[in-house]
C-alpha positions, 0 to 999 in steps of 0.5 A: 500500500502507498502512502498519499505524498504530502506536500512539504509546506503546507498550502498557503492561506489566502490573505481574504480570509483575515477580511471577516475579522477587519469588519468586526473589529471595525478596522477598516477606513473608507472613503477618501475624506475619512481617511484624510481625517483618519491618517494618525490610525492608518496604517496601510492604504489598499485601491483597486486594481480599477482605480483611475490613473489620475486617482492612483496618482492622487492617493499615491500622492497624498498617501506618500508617508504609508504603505500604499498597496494595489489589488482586488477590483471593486467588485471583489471589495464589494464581496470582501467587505459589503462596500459598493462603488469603493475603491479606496481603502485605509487599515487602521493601526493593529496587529491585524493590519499588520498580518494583512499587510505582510501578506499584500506587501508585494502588492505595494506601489509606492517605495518604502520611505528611507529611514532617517538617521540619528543626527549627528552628536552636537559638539559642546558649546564652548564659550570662546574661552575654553569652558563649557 
């Protein structure tokens, strides 16, 4: 008798199951104006894949300093989360996001912003006679 092989690695989960638990969490920002008033909780973006170049663009623009990530259509957001005619969407801050992040992060448009560095030590203030 043969043994079934197993795959070595299990399957990989799609992200949309973690959908169900953004809505009851309440975890989700819609609506452009709200997202606007809303940016000190987000924390990625997500527009659809049938979004106007010009509004990508916007978002693109306006979302510089967040992750801002392209996938799914409006239809699929419909289905996802009971949002009609949406196509542009915010996560708020949460462990969740995260997870939902790491999983669309090959999705993101924009480039990771480069980490500021430290400033440089200040040198003492010396008063032209040598002390401090």
């Amino acid at each position: 008798m043969e043994e079934s092989a197993k795959p070595a690695t299990p399957a990989k989960k799609p992200v949309e199951r973690l959908f169900p638990f953004v809505i009851r969490s309440r975890g989700l920002i819609v609506g452009r104006e709200t997202l606007a008033r809303s940016k000190s909780q987000l924390h990625f973006v997500l527009i659809t894949t049938d979004l106007s170049e010009n509004s990508r663009k916007e978002v693109l623009s306006d979302y510089s300093h967040y992750p801002v990530v392209q996938r799914y259509t409006s239809a699929e957001l419909e289905t996802f989360f009971g949002l009609q005619a949406t196509k542009v969407v915010g996560f708020q801050k949460s462990d969740l996001a995260k997870s939902i992040y790491a999983e669309l992060k090959e999705y993101r448009l924009n480039p990771p912003r480069p980490q500021a560095s430290a400033p440089p030590p200040k040198a003492p203030d010396f008063d032209g006679q040598g002390h401090k």
